[in-house]
C-alpha positions as CSV (number, residue, x, y, z in Angstrom):
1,X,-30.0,111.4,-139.5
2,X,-33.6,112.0,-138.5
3,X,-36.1,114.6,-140.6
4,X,-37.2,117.2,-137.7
5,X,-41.0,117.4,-138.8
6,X,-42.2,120.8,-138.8
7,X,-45.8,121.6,-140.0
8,X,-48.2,124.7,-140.7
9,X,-46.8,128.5,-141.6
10,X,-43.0,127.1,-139.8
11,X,-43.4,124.4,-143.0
12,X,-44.0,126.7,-145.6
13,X,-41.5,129.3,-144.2
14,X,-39.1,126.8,-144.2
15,X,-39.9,125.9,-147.7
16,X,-39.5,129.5,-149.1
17,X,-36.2,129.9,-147.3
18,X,-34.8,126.5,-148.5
19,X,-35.6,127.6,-151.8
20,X,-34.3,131.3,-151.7
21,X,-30.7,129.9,-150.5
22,X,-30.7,127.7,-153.3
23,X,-31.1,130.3,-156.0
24,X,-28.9,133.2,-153.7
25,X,-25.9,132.0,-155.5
26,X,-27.2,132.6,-158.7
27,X,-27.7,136.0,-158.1
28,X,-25.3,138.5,-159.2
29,X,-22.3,139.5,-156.3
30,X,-23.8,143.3,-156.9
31,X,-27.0,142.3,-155.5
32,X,-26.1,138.8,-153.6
33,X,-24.2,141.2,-151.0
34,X,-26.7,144.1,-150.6
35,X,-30.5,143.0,-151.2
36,X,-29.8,139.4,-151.1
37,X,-28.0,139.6,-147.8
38,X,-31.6,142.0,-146.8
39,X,-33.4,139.5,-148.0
40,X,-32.3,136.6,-145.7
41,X,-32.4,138.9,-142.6
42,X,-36.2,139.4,-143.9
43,X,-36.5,135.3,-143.8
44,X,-34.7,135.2,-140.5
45,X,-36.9,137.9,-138.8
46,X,-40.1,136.4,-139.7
47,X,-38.7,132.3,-138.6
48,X,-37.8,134.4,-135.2
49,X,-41.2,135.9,-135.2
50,X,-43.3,132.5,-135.5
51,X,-40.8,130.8,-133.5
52,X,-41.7,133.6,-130.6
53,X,-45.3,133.8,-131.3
54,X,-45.8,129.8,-131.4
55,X,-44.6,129.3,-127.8
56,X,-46.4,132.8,-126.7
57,X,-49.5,132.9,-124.3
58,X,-52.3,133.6,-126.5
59,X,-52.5,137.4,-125.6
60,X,-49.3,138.1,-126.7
61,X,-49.0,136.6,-129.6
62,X,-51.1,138.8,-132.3
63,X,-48.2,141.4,-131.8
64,X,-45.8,139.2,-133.0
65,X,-47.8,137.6,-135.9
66,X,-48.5,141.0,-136.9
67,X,-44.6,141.7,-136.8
68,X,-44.0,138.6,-138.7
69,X,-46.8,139.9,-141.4
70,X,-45.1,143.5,-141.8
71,X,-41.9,141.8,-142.4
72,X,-43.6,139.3,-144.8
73,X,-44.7,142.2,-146.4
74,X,-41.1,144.2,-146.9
75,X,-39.9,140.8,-148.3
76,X,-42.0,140.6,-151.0
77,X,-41.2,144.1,-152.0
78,X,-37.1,143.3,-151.8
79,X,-37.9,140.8,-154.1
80,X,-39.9,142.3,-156.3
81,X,-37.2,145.0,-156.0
82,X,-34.4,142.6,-156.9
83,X,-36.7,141.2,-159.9
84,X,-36.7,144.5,-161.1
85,X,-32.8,145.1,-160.9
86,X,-32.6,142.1,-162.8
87,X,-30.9,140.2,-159.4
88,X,-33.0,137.4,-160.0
89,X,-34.5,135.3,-163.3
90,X,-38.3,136.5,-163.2
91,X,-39.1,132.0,-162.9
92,X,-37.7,132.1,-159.8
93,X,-38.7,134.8,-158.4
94,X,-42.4,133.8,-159.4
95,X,-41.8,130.6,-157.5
96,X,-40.8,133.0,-154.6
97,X,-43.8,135.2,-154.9
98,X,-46.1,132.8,-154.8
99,X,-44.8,131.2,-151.6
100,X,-44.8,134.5,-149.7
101,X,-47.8,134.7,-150.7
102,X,-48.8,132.0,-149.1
103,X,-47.0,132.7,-146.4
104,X,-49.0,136.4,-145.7
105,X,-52.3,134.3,-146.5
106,X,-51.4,131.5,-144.1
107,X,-50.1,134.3,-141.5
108,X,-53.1,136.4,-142.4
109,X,-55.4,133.3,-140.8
110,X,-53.1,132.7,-138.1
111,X,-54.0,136.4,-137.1
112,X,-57.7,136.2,-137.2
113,X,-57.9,133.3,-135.3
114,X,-55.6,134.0,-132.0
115,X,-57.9,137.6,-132.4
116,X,-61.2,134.9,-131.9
117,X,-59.1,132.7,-129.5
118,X,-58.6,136.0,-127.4
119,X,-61.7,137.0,-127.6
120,X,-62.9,133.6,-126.4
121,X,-60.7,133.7,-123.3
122,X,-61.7,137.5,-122.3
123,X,-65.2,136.7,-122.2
124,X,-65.1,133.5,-120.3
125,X,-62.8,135.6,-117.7
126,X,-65.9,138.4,-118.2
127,X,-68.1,135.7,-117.8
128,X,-66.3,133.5,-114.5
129,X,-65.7,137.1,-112.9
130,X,-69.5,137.8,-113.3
131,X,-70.3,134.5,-111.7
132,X,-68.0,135.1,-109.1
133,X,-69.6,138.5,-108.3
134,X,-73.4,137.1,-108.3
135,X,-72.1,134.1,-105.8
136,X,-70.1,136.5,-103.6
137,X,-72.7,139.5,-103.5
138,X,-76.1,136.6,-103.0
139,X,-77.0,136.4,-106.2
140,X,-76.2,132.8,-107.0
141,X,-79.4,131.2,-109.0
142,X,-80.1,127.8,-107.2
């Protein structure tokens, strides 16, 4: 069977997800059923989220990022939350902290450039429609 390759923020959230299903039977049923059952809803929001935003046109795909961040966000606190109800051992949910974290950091980026790419697209449209005004009203520079 062939290894799909998947690369960027879908490798790491893959990564953190792999690695949360392997410890969720470890947690207690208590907790496995309630916040463990939020939890993976949490990871399968945010893989819908970059899935939606990756094959969005470039203006419409800060809303999702910024989706995929808030939810990013509410999963770190369910686990923390779950640390703290002694649901999980605190080594693994270090190991699970720090890739969120990456996750928000790597998300974070993702966010601030489609913001520049956006940018970069309204003003070339500013720009061509400027051109196109100059040329149509006489004003082209020859």
């Amino acid at each position: 069977m062939q290894k799909i390759k998947v690369s960027g923020i879908s490798s790491k959230v893959l990564d953190a997800y792999v690695y949360w299903q392997g410890n969720l039977r470890h947690i207690p049923k208590i907790h496995r059923y309630s916040m463990g059952v939020r939890i993976d809803g949490l990871f399968a929001e945010i893989i819908e989220l970059i899935s939606s935003a990756i094959y969005s046109p470039v203006e419409k795909k800060e809303s999702f990022i910024l989706k995929a961040i808030n939810r990013n966000d509410v999963l770190k606190f369910m686990l923390l939350t779950l640390l703290e109800i002694k649901g999980i051992e605190n080594d693994k949910w270090r190991v699970l902290s720090l890739k969120t974290e990456e996750m928000g950091r790597i998300l974070f980026g993702w966010k601030c450039q489609t913001i520049e790419d956006q940018n970069r697209v309204s003003n070339t449209v500013h720009k061509n429609a400027v051109n196109t005004d100059s040329v149509l009203n006489g004003k082209d520079k020859k």
